[in-house]
ROLUM-899597 format. One record per residue (C-alpha): x, y, z. Coordinates in steps of 0.001 Angstrom, whole numbers, plus 500000, padded with zeros to 6 digits. Layout:
% residues N
- X/Y/Z
...
This chain:
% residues 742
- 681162/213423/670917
- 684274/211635/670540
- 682934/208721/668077
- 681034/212043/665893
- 684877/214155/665425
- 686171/211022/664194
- 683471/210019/661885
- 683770/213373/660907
- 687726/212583/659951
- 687225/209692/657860
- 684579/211075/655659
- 686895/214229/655329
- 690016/211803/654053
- 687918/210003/652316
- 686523/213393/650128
- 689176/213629/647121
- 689060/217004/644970
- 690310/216196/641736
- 691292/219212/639726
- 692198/219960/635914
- 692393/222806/632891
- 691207/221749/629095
- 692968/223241/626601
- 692221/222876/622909
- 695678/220783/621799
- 698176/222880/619714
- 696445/225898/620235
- 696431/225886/624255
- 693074/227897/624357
- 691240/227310/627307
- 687711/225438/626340
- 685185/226502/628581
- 681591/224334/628970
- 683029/220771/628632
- 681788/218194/630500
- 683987/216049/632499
- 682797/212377/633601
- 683567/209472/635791
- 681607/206643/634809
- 682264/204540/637766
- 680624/207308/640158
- 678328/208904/638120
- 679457/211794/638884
- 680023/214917/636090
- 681668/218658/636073
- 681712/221576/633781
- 684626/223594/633213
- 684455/227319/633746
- 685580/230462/631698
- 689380/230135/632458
- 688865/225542/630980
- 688790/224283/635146
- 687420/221778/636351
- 686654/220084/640185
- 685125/216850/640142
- 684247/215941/644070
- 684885/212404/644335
- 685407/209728/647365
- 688320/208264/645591
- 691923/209715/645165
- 691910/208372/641442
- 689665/207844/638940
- 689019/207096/635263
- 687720/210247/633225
- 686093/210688/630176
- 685370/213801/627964
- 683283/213606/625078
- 682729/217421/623817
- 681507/218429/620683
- 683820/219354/617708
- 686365/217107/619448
- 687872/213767/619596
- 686361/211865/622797
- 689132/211299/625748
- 689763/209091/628278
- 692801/209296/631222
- 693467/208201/634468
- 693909/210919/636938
- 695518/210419/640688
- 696213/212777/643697
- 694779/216306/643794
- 697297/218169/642029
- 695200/219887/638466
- 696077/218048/635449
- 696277/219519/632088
- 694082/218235/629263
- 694561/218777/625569
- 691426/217572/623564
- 691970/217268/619875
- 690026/218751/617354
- 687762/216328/615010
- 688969/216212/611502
- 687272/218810/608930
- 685924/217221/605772
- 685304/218944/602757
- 685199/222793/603025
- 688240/222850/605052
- 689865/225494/602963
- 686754/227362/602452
- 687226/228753/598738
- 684314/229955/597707
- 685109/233743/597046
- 681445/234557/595908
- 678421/233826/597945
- 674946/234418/597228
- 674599/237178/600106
- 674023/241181/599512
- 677372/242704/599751
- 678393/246312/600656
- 680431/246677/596605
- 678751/244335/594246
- 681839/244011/592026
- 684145/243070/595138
- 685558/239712/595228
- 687602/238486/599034
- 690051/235569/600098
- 690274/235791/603636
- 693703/234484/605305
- 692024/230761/605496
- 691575/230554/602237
- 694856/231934/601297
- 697486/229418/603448
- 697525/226364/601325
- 696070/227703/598087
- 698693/225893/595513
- 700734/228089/593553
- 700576/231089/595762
- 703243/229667/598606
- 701055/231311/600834
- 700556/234591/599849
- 697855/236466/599873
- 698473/238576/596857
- 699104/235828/594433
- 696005/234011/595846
- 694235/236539/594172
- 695535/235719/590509
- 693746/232273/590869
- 690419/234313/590661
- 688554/234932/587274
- 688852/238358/585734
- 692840/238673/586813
- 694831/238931/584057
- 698445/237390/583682
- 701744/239331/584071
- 704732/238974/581950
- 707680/237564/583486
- 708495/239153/586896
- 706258/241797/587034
- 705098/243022/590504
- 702112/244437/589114
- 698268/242946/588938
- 696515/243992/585685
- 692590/243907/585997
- 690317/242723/583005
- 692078/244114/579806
- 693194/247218/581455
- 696629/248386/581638
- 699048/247800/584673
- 699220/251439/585817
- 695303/251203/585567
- 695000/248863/588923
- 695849/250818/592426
- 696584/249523/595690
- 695570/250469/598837
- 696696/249634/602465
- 694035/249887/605226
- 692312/252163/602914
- 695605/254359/601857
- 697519/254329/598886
- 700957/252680/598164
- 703348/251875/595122
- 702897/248421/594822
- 701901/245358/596681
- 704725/242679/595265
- 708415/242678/595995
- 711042/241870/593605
- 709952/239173/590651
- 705842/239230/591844
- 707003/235985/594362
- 705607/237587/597351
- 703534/240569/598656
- 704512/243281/600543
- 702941/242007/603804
- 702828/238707/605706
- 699713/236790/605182
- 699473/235989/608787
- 699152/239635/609384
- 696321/240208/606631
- 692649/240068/607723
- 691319/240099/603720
- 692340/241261/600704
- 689363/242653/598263
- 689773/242929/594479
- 687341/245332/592959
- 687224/244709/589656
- 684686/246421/586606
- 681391/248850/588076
- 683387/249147/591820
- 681234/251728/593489
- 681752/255340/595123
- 684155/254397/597942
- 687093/254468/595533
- 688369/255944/592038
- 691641/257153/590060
- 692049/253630/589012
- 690351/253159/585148
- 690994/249233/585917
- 690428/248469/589480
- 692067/247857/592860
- 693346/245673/595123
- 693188/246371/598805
- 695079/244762/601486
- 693069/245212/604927
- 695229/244502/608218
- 693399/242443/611358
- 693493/243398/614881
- 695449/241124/616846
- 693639/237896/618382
- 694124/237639/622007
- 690575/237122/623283
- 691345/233429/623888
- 694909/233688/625271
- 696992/236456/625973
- 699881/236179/623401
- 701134/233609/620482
- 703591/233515/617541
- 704249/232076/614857
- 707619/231297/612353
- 708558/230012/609089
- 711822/229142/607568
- 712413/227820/603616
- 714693/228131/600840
- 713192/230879/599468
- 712760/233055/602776
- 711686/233321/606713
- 710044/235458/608770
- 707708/235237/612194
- 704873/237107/613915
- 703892/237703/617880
- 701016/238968/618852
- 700149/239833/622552
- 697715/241688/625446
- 698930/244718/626694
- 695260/245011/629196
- 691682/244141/628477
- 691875/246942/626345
- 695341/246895/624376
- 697104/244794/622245
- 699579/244990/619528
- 700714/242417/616681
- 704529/242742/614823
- 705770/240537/612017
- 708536/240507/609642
- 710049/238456/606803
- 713336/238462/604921
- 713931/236657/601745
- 717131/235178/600312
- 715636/234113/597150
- 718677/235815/595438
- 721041/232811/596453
- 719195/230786/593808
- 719332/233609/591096
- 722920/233933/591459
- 723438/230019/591486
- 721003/230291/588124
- 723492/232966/586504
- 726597/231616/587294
- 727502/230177/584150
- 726160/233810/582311
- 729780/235484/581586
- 727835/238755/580452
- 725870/239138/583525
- 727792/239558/586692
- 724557/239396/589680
- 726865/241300/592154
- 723636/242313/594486
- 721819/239103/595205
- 717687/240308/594757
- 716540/240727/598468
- 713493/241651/600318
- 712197/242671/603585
- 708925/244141/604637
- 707811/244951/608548
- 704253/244955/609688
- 703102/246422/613021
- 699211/246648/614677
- 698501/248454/617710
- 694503/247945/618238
- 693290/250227/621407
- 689293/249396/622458
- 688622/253070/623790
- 685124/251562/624513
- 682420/248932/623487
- 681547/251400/620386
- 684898/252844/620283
- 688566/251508/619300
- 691918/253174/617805
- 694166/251085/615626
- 697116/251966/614512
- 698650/249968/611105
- 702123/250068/609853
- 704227/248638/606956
- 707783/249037/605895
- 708540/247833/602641
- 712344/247513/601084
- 713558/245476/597937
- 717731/245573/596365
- 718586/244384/593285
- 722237/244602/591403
- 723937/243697/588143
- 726782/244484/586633
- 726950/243710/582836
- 730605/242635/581913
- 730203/242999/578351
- 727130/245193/576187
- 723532/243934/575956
- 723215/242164/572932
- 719627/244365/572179
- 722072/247511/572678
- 725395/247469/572825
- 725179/251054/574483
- 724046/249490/577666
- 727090/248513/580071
- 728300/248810/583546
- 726364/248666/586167
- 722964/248422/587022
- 720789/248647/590516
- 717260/249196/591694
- 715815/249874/595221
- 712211/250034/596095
- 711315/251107/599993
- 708456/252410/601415
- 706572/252928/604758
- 703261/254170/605615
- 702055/254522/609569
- 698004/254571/609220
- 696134/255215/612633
- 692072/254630/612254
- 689315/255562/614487
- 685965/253811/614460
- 682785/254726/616457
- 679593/253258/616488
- 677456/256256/617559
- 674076/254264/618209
- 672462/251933/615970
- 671797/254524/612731
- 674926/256180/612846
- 678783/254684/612036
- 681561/256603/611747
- 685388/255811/610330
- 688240/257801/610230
- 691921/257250/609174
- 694970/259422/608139
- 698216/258275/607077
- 701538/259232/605928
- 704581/257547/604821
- 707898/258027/601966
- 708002/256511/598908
- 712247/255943/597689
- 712692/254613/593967
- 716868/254492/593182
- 717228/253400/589463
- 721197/254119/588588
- 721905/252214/584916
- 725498/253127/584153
- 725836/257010/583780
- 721677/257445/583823
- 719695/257539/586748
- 716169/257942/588036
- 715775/258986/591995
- 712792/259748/593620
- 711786/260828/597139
- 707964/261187/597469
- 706303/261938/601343
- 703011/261437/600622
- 699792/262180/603811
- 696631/260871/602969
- 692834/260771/604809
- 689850/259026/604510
- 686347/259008/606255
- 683331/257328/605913
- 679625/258257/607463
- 677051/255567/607656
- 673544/256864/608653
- 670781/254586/608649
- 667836/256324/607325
- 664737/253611/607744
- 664945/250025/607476
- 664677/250702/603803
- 667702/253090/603123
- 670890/254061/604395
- 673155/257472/603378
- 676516/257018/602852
- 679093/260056/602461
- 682766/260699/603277
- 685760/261763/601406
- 689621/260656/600586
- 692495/263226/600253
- 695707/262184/598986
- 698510/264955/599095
- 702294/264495/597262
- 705210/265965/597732
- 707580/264412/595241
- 711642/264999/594599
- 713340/263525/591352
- 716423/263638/589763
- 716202/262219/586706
- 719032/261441/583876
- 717752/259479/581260
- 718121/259460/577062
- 714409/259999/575799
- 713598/257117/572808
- 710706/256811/570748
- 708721/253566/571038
- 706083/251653/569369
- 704600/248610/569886
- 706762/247495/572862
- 709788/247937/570382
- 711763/250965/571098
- 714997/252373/569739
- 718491/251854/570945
- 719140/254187/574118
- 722005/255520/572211
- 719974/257235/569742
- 718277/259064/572342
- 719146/262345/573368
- 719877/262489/576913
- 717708/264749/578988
- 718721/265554/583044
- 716423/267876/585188
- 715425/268108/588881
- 712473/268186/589693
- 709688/269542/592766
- 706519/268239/592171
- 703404/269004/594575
- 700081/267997/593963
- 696848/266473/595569
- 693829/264170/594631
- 690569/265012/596525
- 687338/263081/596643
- 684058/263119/597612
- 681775/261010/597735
- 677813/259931/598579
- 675863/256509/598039
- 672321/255730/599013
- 671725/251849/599788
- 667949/251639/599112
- 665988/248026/599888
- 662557/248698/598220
- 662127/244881/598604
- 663689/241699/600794
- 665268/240585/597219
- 666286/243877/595718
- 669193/246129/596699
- 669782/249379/594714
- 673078/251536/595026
- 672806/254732/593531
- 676472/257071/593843
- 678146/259843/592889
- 681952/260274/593572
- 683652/264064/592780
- 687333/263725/592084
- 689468/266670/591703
- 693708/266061/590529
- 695810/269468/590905
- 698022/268134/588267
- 695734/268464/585925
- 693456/270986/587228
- 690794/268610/586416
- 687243/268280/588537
- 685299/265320/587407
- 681612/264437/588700
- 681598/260618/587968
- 678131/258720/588776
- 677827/254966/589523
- 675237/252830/589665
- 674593/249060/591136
- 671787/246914/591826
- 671358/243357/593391
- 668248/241040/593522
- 667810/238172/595417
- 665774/235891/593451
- 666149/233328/596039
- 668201/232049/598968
- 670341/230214/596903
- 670962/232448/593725
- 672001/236171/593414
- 671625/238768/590629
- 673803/241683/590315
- 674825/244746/588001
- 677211/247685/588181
- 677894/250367/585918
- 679928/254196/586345
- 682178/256457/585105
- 685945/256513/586286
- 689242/258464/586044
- 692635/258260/586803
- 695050/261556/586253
- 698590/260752/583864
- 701134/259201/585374
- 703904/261797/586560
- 706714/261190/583672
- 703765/261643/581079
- 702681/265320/582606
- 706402/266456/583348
- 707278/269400/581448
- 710950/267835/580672
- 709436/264862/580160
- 706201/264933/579521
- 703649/266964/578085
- 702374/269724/580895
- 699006/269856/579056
- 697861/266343/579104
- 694665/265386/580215
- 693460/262476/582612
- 692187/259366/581385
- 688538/257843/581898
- 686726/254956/581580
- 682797/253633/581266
- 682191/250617/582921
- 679394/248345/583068
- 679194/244789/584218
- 676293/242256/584672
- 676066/238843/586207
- 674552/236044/588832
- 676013/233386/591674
- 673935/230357/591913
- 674476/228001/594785
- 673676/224885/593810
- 673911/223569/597245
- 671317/225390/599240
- 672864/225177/602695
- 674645/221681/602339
- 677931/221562/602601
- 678409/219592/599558
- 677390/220020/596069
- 677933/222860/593578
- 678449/226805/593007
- 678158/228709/590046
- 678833/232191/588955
- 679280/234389/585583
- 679883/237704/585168
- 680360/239673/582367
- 682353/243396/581855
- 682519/246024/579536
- 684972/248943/579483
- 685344/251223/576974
- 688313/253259/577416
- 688902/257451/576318
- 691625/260023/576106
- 694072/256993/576859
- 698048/258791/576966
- 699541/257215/573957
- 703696/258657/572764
- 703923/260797/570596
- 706302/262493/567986
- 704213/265147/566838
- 705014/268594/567593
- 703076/272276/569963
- 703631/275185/570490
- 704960/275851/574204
- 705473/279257/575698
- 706274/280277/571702
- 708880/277566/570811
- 708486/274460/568737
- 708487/271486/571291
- 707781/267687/570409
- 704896/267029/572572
- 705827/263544/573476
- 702048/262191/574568
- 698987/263441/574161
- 695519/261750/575092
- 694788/260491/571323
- 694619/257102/572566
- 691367/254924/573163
- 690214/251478/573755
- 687575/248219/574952
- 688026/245732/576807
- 685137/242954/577235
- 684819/239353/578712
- 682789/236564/580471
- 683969/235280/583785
- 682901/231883/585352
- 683845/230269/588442
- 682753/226832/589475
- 683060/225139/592711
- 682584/221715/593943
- 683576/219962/597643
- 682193/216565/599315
- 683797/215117/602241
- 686895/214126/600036
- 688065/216139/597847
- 687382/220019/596342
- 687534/221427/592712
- 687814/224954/591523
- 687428/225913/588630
- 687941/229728/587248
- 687785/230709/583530
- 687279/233954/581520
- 687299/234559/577918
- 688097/238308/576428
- 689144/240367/574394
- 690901/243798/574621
- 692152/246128/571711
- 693625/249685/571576
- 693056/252545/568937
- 695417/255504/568170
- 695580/257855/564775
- 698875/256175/564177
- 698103/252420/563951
- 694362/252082/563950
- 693044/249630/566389
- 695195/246779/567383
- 695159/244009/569984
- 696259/245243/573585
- 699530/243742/575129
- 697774/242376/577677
- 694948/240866/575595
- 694182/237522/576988
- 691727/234799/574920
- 691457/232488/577431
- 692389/232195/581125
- 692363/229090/583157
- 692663/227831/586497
- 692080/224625/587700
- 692492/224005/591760
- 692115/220759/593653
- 692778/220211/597043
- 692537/217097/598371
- 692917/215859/602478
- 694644/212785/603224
- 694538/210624/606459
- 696920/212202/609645
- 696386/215547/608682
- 698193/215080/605633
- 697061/217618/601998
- 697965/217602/598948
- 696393/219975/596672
- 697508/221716/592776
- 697191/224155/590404
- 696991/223687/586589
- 697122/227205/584783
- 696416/228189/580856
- 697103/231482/579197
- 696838/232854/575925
- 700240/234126/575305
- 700842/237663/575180
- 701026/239467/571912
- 704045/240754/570800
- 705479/243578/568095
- 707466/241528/565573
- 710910/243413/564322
- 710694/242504/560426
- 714665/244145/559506
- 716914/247267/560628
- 718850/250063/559466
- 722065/251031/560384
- 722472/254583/561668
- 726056/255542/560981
- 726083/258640/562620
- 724989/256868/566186
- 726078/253344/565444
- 723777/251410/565966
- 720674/250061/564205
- 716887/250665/563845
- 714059/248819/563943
- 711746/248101/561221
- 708974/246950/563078
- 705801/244904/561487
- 702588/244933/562454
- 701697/245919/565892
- 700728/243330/568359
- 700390/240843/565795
- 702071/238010/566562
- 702101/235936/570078
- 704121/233640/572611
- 703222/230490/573094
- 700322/229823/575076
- 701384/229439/579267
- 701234/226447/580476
- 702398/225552/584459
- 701271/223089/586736
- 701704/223547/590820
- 701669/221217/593401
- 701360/222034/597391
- 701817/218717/599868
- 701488/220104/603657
- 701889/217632/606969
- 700536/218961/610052
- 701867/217950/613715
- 699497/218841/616431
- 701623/218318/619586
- 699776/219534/623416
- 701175/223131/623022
- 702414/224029/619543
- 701397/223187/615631
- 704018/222555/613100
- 703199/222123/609716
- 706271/220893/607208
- 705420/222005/603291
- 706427/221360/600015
- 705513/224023/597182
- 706773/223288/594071
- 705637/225841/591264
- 706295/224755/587228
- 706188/221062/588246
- 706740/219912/584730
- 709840/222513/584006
- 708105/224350/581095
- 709913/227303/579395
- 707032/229453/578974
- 707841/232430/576432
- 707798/235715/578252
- 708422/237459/575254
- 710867/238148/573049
- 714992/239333/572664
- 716945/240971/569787
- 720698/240997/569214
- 721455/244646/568645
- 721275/244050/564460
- 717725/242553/564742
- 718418/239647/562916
- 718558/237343/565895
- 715503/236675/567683
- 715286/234551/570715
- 712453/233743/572871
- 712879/235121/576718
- 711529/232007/579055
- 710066/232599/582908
- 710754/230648/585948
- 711845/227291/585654
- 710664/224703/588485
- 710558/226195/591972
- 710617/224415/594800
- 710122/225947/598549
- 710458/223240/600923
- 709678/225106/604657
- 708332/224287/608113
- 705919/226655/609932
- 705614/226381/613948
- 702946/227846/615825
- 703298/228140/619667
């Protein structure tokens, strides 16, 4: 009995447990299912859900060895039984690691919807990481003068293209200068950009719409991480974290400073005094609440702000009027809580409300234009899934405004883009209380007669109080499948947007004006020439129509209102087409990948005054050209080359001298005649990644208009007309950062 308990002892000192967790290295996820080895004893262990591990073993130390798929192999010596840690390195991705293909040769919900997902927005060159300006690469988007914050959408106008957050309206999607969207790209699931023959969903946009769509927050593999970034231009950092297996939230903010290099740009400009350096922050905020396995709440929210100030030290040499100071503020906010519920497998069912305040403060000198708008919106969405064949869509969108302004401002007339001095104009203050709301409705049947053909018959109901207009506006898209690899697809409907607010003011405006429409129709295919590899070739083409009626054009004729004489100041006279081809082509090996995204078109206007006339936004060509290419030790370099038809432009042929004002007319030439000079700018990204055990840094270098070209945003008079100077964009830009993830 004696010689058994001490056989008994050694074999117990001689049994050594030794212990570890994997992680994935940088990320610190835990990696369940890996196999853990030691060669010399044959003897193997799998880790469990939380990455541990127990390999029983006769020896107190041993030599391990991991091979796992998707990851580098790793060896170590372990000793003793306290658990190691283990960080296993990702394999290299070749080819495809950015992922920018924006088509694909699947049936989608809205044929004429094109998505970059937050992958294929990070290192896209030229955008500096934004999602918003990732967008402009794609085909179809046309170019913005200058520092516009707006997107304009095939040949249609700027105030043609809404935006929408989480589904809900808002005033614009770029801050200050168009150098960065209103929300962080780390926060942003996807942003979709419907563009001509969009379906039912959405309307009261004749050009199209760009939606920004928030994601929940990502703690199924660990409970919390962040994220910062610093640069020249600005900085900003997100956290997202558990609250229980049910709960979670995500916050991130950013602040710019970008007006440091303005200012240092300026300082030699005696006339122009930039006494508020341009500035920016936005706040986003994601509470996500899984009620059930069917069931969840989220709640979205966004703050938006942007400053700018000048003070002009002498007169504007287009009017010498124009002095003193000058400021603009932008801020927003919108909270948007969303419930989704999967009811069983034929019936989904969405939900969301939001409300927020819209602040514009324009103050130039003595004139001013303030507005305080609260605006609560809703939308809903019922998905009921008829047969394997067909499935019902309805639901509805309500968008009610309750707006303030105080306006004082000298009303000019304008044609062309060329409009008379402000101190010609008489000035005009008012105050005023505007209500009004924009309901839809609307209904789509998704009908599969066949495996390869998808038909989407809808009719959307729009009604704007403004106007006191209802509009029934049918749509109509189809999709066959001629084969795995290659995608037909056609959309076509009627659309309308009601006049913006200064153009239906009564002090303003013209109180009778109508809403404009639109007819569009596009047609086109994706062809992927690679057929499940993951190298080779894609293809697609698409081409749009839009013919465009009762388009609010100025005016200086005179009505009859309330029996006086009044100048009517618009009226819906207007018209006008806009029509192109779109291509996009893609290739990627292991080595390197090539985008490539053209569209040719054309877009005119009519009105009784000038005839028909190009569009100041037509665009002949549009080019961009995208290569990305990985080095060795996580090392990219990737670029942008971009090609525009320049803009076309009102020419001022002479003047007249008013003596009773002082100042001097234009004699303008013909309209939209003449252009800039073609844009030209060439990008370049190069991004080092550090994958240490616990935390990622990447260190970046973005340098936009690599070759320093002063591209022509348009054109400047001095206050005579008779000198005429080209007005140039954004000279090289670098943004040198780092990014840590922990």
């Amino acid at each position: 009995m004696k010689y058994l308990f001490l056989v008994f002892l050694t074999s117990t000192k001689a049994q050594a447990d030794l212990k570890g967790v994997i992680f994935e290295k940088g990320r610190k996820v835990k990696l369940s299912d890996i196999n853990v080895y030691i060669p010399a004893e044959n003897v193997t262990a799998t880790t469990d859900k939380n990455g541990e591990f127990i390999l029983k073993t006769a020896s107190t130390q041993a030599e391990i060895k991991i091979n796992a798929s998707g990851y580098l192999p790793y060896t170590i010596n372990i000793t003793g039984a306290d658990p190691i840690k283990i960080f296993l390195e990702k394999k290299p991705v070749k080819g495809g690691a950015l992922g920018l293909t924006v088509e694909d040769t699947n049936y989608k919900k809205d044929q004429a919807v094109k998505s970059l997902n937050r992958k294929q927005i990070f290192d896209m060159p030229g955008a500096n990481g934004d999602a918003v300006k990732a967008v402009q690469n794609l085909p179809g988007i046309n170019r913005t003068q200058g520092f516009s914050s707006q997107v304009i959408i095939q040949g249609s106008a700027p105030k043609d293209t809404a935006y929408d957050f989480d589904g809900h309206e808002i005033p614009i999607v770029f801050h200050f200068g168009g150098l960065s969207s209103v929300v962080m790209p780390e926060a942003i699931d996807k942003v979709d950009y419907y563009a001509a023959g969009y379906q039912s969903e959405r309307s009261r946009a004749l050009g199209g719409v760009i939606s920004l769509t928030t994601r929940s927050p990502e703690v199924t593999e660990r409970d919390h991480k962040g994220l910062f970034y610093v640069d020249n231009l600005s900085a900003g950092g997100l956290f997202e974290s558990k609250i229980n297996d049910r709960q979670s939230f995500l916050i991130s903010g950013r602040y710019s400073y970008v007006g440091m290099f303005l200012k240092a740009a300026m300082k030699d400009n005696k006339a122009l005094n930039l006494t508020v350096a341009p500035e920016f922050y936005d706040v986003t905020g994601i509470y996500n609440y899984q009620l059930a396995d069917n069931e969840k709440i989220r709640v979205s929210f966004i703050n938006s702000n942007d400053r700018l100030g000048f003070v002009f030290n002498e007169p504007v040499r287009q009017d010498p009027s124009i002095r003193g100071s000058f400021s603009n503020t932008v801020n927003f906010f919108r909270i948007v809580p969303m419930w989704e519920k999967q009811f069983d497998a034929n019936n989904l069912v969405k939900f969301s409300f939001a409300y927020g305040v819209d602040k514009l403060n324009v103050d130039i000198g003595d004139n001013y234009f303030n507005l305080d708008s609260k605006n609560f919106s809703t939308r809903s969405r019922w998905e009921h899934r008829l047969n394997d064949e067909m499935q019902l869509n309805l639901g509805w969108d309500n968008l009610y405004s309750a707006a303030d302004v105080k306006i004082r401002l000298p009303q000019t007339s304008s044609s062309g883009g060329i409009g008379n001095p402000v101190s010609s104009g008489q000035v005009n203050e008012a105050d005023v209380n505007s209500r009004s709301h924009n309901l839809g409705l609307f209904s789509e049947v998704e009908y599969k007669p066949t495996s390869e053909l998808k038909i989407t018959p809808g009719l959307r109901a729009d009604y704007f109080s403004i106007t006191q207009e209802s509009f029934l506006l049918p749509r109509l898209a189809a999709q066959y499948k001629a084969s795995e690899s290659l995608l037909y697809k056609m959309g076509s409907g009627l659309y309308a947007q009601s006049p913006e607010p200064q153009e239906s003011s009564q002090d303003f405006g013209n109180k009778d004006i109508n809403s404009p429409q639109a007819i569009h129709f596009t047609l086109g295919f994706d062809k992927d020439f690679k057929e499940g590899k993951t190298q080779g070739h894609f293809f697609g083409m698409n081409g749009f129509y839009k013919k465009f009626n009762q388009l609010v054009i100025s005016s200086t004729q005179k009505k009859i209102q309330d029996g006086v004489e009044v100048f009517e100041r618009y009226n819906n006279e207007g018209s006008g087409v806009s029509y192109g081809i779109e291509n996009q082509w893609k290739y990627q090996n292991d080595d390197i990948q090539i985008i490539l995204s053209y569209t040719w078109s054309k877009s005119t206007r009519t009105n009784p005054r000038d005839g028909e006339y190009n569009f100041e936004y037509d665009q002949t060509h549009n080019l961009n050209l995208i290569g990305i290419y990985p080095l060795a030790n996580d090392w990219k370099i990737s670029g942008r080359y971009r090609y525009v038809t320049g803009n076309p432009y009102t020419p001022v042929v002479g003047s007249t001298y008013d003596a009773d004002n002082e100042t001097y007319f234009p004699i303008r030439g013909g309209i939209y005649t003449e252009r800039n000079n073609p844009f030209q700018q060439l990008d370049l990204r190069l991004d080092k990644k550090v994958i240490l055990d616990e935390e990622i840094w990447t260190f970046y270098l973005d340098i936009q208009n690599v070759l320093n070209i002063k591209n022509s945003e348009g054109v400047q008079y001095s206050y005579d007309y008779k000198i005429k100077q080209d007005v140039t964009g954004l000279p090289l830009l670098p943004s040198i950062g780092v990014r840590g993830e922990f």
